[in-house]
mmCIF file of the C-alpha atoms, coordinates in Angstrom:
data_MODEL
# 
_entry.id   MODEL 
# 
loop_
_atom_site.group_PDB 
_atom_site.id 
_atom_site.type_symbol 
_atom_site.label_atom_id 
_atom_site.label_alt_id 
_atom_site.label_comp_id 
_atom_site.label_asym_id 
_atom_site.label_entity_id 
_atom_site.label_seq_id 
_atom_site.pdbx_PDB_ins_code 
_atom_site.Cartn_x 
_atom_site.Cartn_y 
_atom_site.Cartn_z 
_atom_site.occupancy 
_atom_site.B_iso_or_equiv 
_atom_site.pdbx_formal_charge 
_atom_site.auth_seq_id 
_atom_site.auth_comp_id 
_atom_site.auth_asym_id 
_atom_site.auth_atom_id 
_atom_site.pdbx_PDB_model_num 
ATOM 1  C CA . UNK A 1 1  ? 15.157  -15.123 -27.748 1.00 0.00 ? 1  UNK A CA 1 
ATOM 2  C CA . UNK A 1 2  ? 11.148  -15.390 -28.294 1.00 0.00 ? 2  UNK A CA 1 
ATOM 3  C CA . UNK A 1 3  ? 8.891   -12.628 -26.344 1.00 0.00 ? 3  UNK A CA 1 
ATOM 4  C CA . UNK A 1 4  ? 7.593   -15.349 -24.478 1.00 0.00 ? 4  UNK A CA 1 
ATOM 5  C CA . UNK A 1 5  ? 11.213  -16.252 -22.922 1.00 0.00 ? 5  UNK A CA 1 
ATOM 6  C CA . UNK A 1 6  ? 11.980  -12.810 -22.493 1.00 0.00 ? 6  UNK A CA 1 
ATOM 7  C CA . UNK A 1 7  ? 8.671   -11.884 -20.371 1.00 0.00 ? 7  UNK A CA 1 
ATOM 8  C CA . UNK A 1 8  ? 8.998   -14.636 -18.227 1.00 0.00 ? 8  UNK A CA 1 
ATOM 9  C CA . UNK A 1 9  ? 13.206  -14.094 -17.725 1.00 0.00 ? 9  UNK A CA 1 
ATOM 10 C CA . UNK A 1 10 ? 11.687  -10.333 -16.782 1.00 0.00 ? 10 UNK A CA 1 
ATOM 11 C CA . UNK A 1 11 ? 8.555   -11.262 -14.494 1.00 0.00 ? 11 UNK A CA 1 
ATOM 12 C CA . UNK A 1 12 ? 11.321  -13.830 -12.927 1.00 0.00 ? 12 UNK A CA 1 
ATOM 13 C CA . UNK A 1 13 ? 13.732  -11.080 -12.166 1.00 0.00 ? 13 UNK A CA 1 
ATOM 14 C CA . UNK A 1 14 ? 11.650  -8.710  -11.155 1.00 0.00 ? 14 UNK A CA 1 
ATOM 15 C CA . UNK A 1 15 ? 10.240  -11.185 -8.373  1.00 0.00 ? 15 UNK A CA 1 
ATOM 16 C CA . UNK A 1 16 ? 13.827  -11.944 -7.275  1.00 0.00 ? 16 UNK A CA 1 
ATOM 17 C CA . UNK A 1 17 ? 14.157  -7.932  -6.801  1.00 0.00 ? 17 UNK A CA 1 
ATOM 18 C CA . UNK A 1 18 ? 11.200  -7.575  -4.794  1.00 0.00 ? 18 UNK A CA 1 
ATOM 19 C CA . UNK A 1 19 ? 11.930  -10.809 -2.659  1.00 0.00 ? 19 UNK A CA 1 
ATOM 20 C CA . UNK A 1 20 ? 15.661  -8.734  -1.850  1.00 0.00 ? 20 UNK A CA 1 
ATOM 21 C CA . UNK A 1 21 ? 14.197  -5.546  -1.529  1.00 0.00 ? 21 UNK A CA 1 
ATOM 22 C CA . UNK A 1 22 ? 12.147  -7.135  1.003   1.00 0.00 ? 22 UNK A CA 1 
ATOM 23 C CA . UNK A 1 23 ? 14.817  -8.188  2.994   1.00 0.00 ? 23 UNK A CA 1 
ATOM 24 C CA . UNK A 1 24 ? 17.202  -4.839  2.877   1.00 0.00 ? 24 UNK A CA 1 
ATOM 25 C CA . UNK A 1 25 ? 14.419  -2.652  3.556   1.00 0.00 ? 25 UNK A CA 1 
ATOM 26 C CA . UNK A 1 26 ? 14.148  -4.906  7.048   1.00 0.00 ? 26 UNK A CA 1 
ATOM 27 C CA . UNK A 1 27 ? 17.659  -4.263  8.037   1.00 0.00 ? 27 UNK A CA 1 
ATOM 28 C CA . UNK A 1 28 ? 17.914  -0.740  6.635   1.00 0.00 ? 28 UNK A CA 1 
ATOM 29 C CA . UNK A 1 29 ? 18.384  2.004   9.657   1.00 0.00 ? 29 UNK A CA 1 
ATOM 30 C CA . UNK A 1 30 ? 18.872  5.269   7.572   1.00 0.00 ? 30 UNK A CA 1 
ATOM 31 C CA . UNK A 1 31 ? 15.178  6.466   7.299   1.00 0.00 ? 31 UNK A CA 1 
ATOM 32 C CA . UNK A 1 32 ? 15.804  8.261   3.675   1.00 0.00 ? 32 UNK A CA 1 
ATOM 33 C CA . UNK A 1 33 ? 17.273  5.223   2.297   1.00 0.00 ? 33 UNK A CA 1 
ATOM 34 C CA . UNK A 1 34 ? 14.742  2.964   3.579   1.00 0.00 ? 34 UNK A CA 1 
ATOM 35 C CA . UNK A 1 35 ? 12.392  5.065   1.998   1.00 0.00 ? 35 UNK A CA 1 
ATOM 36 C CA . UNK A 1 36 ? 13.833  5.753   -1.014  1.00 0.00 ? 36 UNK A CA 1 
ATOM 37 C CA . UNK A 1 37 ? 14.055  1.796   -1.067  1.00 0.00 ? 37 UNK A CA 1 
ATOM 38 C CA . UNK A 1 38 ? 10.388  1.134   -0.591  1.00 0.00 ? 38 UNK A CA 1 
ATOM 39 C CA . UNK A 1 39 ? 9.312   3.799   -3.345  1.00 0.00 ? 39 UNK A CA 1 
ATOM 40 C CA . UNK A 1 40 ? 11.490  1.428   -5.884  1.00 0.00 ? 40 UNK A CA 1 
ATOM 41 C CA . UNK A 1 41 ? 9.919   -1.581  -4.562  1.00 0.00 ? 41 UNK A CA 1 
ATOM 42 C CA . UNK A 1 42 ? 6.697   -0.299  -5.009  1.00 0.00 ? 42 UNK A CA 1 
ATOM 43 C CA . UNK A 1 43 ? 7.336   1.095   -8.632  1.00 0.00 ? 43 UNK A CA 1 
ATOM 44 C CA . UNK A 1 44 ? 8.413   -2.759  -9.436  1.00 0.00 ? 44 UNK A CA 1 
ATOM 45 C CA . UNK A 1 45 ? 5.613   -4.155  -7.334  1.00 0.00 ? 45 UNK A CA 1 
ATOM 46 C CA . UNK A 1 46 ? 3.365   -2.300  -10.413 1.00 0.00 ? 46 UNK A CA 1 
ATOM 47 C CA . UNK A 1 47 ? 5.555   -3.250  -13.571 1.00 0.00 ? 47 UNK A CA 1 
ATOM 48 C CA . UNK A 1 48 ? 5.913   -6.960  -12.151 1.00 0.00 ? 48 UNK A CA 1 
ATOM 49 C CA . UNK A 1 49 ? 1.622   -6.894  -12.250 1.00 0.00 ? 49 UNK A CA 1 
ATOM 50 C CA . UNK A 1 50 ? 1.209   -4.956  -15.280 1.00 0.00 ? 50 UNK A CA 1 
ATOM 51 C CA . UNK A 1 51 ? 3.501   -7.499  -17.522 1.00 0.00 ? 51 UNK A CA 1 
ATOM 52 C CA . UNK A 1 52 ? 1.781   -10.368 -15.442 1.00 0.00 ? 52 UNK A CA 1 
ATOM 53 C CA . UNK A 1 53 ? -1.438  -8.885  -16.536 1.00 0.00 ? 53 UNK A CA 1 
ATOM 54 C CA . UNK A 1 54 ? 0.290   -8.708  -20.428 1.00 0.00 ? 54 UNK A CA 1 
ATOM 55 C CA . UNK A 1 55 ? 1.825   -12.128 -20.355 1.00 0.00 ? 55 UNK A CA 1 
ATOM 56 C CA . UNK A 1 56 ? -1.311  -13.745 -18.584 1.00 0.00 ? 56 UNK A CA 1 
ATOM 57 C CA . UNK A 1 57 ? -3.363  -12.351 -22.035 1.00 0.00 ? 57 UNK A CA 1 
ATOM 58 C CA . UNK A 1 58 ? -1.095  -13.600 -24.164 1.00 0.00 ? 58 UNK A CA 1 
ATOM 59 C CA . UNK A 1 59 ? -0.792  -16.704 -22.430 1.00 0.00 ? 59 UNK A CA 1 
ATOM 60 C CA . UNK A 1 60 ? 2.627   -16.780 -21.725 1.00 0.00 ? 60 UNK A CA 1 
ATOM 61 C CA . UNK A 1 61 ? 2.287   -17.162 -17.946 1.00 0.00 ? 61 UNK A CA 1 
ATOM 62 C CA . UNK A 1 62 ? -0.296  -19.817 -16.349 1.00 0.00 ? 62 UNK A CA 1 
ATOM 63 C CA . UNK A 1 63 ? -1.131  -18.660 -12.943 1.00 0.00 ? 63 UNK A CA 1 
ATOM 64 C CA . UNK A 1 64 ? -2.065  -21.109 -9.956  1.00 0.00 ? 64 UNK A CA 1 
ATOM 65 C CA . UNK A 1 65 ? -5.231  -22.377 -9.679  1.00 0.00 ? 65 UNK A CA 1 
ATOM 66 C CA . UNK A 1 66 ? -7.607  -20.305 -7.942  1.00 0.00 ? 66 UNK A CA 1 
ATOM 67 C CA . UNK A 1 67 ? -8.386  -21.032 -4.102  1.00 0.00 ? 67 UNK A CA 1 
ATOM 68 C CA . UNK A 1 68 ? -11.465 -22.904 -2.691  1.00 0.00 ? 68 UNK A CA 1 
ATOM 69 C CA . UNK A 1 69 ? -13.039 -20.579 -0.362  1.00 0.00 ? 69 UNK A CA 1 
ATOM 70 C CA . UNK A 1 70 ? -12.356 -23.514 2.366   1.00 0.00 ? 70 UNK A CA 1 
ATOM 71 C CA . UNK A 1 71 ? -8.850  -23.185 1.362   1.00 0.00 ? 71 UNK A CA 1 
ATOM 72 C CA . UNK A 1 72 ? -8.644  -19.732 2.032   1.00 0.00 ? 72 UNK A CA 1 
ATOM 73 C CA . UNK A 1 73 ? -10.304 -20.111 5.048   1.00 0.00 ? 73 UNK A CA 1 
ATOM 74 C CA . UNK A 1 74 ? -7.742  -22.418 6.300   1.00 0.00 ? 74 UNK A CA 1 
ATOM 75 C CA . UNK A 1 75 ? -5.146  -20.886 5.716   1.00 0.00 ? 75 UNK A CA 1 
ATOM 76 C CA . UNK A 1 76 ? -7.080  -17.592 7.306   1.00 0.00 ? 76 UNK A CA 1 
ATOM 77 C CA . UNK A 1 77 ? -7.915  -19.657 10.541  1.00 0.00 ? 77 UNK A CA 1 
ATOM 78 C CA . UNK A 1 78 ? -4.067  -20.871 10.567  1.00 0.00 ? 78 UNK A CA 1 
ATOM 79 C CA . UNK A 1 79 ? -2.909  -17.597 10.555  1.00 0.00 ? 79 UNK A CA 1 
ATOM 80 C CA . UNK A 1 80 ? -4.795  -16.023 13.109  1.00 0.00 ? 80 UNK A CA 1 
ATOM 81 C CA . UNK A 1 81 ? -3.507  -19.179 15.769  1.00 0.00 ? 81 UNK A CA 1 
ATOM 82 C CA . UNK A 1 82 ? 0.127   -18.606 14.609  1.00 0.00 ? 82 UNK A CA 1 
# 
């Protein structure tokens, strides 16, 4: 398997984890765990960005476009109705 492959498997992974952490820190009642839970999540909220960072340098992973600014501000003005 190249690098390339193997980043992206990673930086896929690692956004699947955060997306469940998400959701079992929500439902979790026992204050220690839910901690302990959202001190792991943040430790993989700062791997996932530093090999984004890594693979964006080398390439391997195209980001979105940026945002017009009237595109953010859409979506801004859409949130704050909602």
């Amino acid at each position: 398997m190249q690098e390339k492959q193997m980043v992206n498997d990673i930086l896929s992974m690692t956004k699947s984890s955060l997306t469940n952490y998400a959701a079992i820190i929500s439902e979790c009642e026992n204050q220690q765990l839910r901690q302990t839970l959202q001190q792991k999540r943040d430790g993989d909220e700062q791997f996932q960005y530093q090999l984004f960072q890594m693979a964006s340098q080398k390439g391997y992973y195209k980001p979105a476009a940026k945002a017009s600014q009237q595109d953010i501000d859409q979506v801004k003005s859409q949130l704050m109705q909602g």
